[in-house]
N, C-alpha and C positions, 0 to 999 in steps of 0.2 A: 323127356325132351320132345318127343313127339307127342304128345298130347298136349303139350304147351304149344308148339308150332300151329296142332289142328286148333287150338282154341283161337288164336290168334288171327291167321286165316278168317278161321270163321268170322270174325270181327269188320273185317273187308267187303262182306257180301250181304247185302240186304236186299232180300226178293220178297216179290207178290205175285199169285198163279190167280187168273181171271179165265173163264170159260164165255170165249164169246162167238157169237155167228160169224159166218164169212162177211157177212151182208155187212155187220156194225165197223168188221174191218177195214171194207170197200169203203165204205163213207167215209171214215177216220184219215182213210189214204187221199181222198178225195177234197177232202177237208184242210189236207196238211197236214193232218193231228199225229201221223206217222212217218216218219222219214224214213227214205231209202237213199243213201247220198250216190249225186248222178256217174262216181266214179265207179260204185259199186256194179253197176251196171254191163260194166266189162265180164265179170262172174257169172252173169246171165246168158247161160248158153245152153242149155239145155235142149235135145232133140227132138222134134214135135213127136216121136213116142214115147216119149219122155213125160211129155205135157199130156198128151190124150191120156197118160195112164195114169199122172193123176184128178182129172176130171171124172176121167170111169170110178176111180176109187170114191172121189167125193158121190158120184151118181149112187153109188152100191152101196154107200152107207159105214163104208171104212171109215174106222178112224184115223187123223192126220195128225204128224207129229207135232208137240206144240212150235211155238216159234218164240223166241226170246228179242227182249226188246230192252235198250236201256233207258232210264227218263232223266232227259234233260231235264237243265234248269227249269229251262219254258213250260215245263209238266209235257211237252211233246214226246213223242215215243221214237226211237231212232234203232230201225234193223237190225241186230246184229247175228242175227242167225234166221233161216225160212226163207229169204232170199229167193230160189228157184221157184218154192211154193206159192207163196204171194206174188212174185212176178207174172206167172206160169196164170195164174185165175185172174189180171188185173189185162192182162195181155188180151185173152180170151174175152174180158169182156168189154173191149177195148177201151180201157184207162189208165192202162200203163203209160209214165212221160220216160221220156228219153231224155239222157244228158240235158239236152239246150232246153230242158221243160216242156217239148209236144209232143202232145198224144200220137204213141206210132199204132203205127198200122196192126187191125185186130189180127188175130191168129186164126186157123183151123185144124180141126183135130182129124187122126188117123183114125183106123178101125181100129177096134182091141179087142183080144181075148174075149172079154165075155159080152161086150159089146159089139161088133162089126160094125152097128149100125151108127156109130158115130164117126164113120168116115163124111170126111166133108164138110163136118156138123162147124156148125157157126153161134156164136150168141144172137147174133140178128143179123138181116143181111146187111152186107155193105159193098161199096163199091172201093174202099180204099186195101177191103185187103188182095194182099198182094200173089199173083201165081192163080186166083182162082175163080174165074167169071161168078158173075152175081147170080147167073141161072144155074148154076151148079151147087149153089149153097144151101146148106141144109139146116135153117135156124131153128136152135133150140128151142122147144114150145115152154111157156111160161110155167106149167108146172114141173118141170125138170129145172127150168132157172130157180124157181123158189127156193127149190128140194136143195139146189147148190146155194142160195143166200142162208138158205136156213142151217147148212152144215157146223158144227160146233168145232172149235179149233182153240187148242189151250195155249197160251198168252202169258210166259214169263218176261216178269218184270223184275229188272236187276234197278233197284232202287236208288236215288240221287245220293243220300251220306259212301257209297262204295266209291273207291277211289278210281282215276279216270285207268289206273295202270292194273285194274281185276276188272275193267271193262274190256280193255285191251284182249288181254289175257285170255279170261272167255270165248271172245269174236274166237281168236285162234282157236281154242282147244275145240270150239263148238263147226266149227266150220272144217279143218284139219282131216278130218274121219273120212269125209265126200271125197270126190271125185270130180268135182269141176273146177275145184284152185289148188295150184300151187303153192308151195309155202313162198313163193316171192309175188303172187298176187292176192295174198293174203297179208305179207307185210304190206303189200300198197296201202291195204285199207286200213289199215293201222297206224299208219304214216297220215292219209285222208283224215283222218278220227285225231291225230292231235293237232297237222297242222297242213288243210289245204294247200296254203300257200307253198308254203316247203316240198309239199309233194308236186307242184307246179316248177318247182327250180329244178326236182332231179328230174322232173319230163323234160324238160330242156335242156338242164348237160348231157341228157341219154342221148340227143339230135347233134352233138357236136361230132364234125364230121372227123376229124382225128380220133376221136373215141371209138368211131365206129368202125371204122378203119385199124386200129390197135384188135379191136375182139371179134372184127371177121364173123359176123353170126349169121348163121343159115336163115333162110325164109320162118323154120319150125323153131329153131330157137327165139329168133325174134316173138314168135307167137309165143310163147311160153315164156315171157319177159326177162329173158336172160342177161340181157343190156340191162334193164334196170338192178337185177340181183349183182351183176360186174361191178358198176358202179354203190351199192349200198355196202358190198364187201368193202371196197376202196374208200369212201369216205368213212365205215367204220375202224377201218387197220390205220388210218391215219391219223382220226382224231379222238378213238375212243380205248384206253385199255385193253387189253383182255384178258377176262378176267378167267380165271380156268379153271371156274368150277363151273361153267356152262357150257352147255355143248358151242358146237360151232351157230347153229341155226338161232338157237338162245341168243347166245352174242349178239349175232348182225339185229335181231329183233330188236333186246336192249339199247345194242346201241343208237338202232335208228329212230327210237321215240325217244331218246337222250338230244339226238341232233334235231329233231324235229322239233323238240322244246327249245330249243337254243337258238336255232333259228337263223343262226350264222352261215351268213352265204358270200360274202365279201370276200374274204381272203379263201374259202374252201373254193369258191370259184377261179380265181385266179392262181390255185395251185393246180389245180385240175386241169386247166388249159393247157399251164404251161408243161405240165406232165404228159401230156399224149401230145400234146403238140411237139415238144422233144422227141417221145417216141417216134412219130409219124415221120421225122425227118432223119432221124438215125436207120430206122430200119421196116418203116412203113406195116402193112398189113404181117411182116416179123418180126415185130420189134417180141410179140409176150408168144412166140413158138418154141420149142425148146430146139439149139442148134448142135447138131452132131459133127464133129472134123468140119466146123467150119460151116455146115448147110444145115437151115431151118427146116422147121417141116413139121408134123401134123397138127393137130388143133390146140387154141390156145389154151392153156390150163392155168387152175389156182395157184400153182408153183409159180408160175410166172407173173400172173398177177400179183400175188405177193411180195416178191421178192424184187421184180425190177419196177412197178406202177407204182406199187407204194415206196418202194425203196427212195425211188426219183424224190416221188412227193413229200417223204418224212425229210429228204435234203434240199428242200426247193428254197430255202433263203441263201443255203451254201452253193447249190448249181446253177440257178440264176445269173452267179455274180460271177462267174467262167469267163475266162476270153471266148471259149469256144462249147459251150455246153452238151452240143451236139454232138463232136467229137468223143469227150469224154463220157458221155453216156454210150454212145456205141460200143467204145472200146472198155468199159465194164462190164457192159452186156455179154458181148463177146469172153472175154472171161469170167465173168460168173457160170456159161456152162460149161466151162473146161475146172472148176476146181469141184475137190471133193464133196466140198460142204451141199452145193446143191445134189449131189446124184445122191445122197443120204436123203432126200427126198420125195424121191422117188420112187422108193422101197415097197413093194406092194403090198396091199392089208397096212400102210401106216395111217393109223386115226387122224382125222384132220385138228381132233381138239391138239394133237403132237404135231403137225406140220406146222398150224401157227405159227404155236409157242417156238418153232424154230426159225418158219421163212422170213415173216416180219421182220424179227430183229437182226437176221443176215442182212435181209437188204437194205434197212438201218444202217447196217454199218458198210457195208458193200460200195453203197454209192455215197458216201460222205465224201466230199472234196479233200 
């Protein structure tokens, strides 16, 4: 059975490895002939020792890891892993574009270990970068830029017959291992890569101010896109299965390139308003706290998201139509933390693939009219 699986698999994945210069890559970039999509760009974060250290590596003759690329229709090449790398040498020699497509401002590098002497160091002077007078730069002499066009950097090609869902796939596993994304700013780009647009709808229910207001997020969790993982949970528990032979993180992947092909925003919109918009008036920034004897309090959790956001939302054609909806979501809010079923929740060490499979369909039935 497992040899059958790995033959099959295999059948998904058509590559090509190309050994090319930095220099041919710069042009390509330059050219268009390589995409890097501008959402991606939010990943690019890397710390300018970060950066210096790999230009010393390129200077010294190391070699770089390759970088994987999938090929469009268009025979164009579209990033999907190398990201900091490429960014980090396009930046430095300033032709990296930013989101709206303009050239930002070049970069300068730190001293390093075996270098010191490329404190300062510039590709050429300029007056646009930023933090460091023009008479303090230290442009790289042309045979050190050479030395860095001429660098060799290996070039997999995940080839157009592979399906768009082992492109996906990939991005993740190949990106995952790092330290500059999260697995919810790595499903971005996932989301990005099936449906721009869609990923432009949940940027903007994340900005609804009863949403945001329900999930209370810190300045650091904002930064870590937790608002957007709150909401990819909540459209997945509402309109997607689950299916429980994948883990939790599976799931919300699956199901968001499920919703992102579907593409349906009509009514997942107009449940979601009316879902925190209820919350927000029954019990404001406590509506998803858990309440003890009556008093809310610490920070919002998956329990509660589950059980009362989505609960609302799986009954939004039956709560809707209330005399008073507000009321009546209060007052099952209110007792949903006084009954057993939710403190079984609770339970410390319980796997979330097990809290699902239970919170959802509590609050399924929980908040039915």
């Amino acid at each position: 059975m497992l040899s059958k699986e790995i033959e099959v698999s295999q059948r998904l994945v058509r590559t090509d490895a190309y050994q090319m210069s930095v220099g041919e890559i710069v042009n390509m970039y330059k050219d268009r002939e390589i995409v890097i999509d501008p959402d991606f760009q939010r990943l690019f974060r890397w710390e300018a020792s970060q950066k210096s250290k790999l230009i010393e590596s390129i200077l010294l003759g190391i070699p770089l890891p390759p970088i994987f690329v999938f090929e469009r229709e268009t025979a164009k090449w579209e990033l999907i892993d190398g990201l900091q790398r490429l960014s980090t040498i396009l930046e430095f020699m300033g032709l990296l574009r930013g989101p709206e497509g303009d050239i930002l401002p070049p970069s300068y590098l730190e001293a390093t270990k075996y270098l010191p002497s490329l404190r300062n160091t510039v590709w050429e002077s300029s007056e646009a970068i930023p933090d460091l007078p023009i008479d303090e730069q230290a442009p790289l002499d042309k045979t050190a830029q050479l030395s860095i066009r001429r660098a060799r950097i290996g070039v997999e090609i995940l080839k157009r017959p592979s399906d768009n869902k082992t492109k996906f796939d990939l991005f993740q596993r190949l990106n995952s291992g790092g330290t500059p994304a999260n697995p919810q700013e790595l499903r971005n780009c996932v989301i990005i890569m099936v449906n721009a647009g869609y990923f432009a709808f949940l940027k903007e229910l994340a900005t609804s101010p009863a949403f945001r207001t329900a999930i209370s997020l810190t300045d650091e969790q904002e930064e870590r896109q937790k608002h957007l993982e709150y909401l990819c949970r909540f459209l997945c528990h509402v309109y997607v299965p689950y299916d429980d032979k994948l883990d939790v993180e599976e799931y919300v992947d699956e199901g968001m390139q499920t919703l992102a092909v579907e593409a349906e925003v009509v009514e997942s919109r107009a449940c979601f308003e009316f879902t925190f918009n209820v919350l927000n008036e029954a019990f404001g920034t406590d509506a998803l706290r858990r309440q003890t004897n009556g008093q809310a309090g610490g920070r919002v959790g998956l329990v509660a998201l589950e059980c009362i956001a989505v609960g609302v939302a799986k009954n939004y054609a039956g709560v809707r139509t209330l005399p008073d909806p507000v009321t009546f979501v209060r007052q099952r809010i209110s007792d949903l933390w006084k009954s057993n079923e939710v403190t079984t929740l609770h339970v410390s060490g319980l796997r979330g693939t097990l809290r699902i499979s239970r919170s959802v369909p509590l609050g399924a039935k929980w908040f039915k009219p």
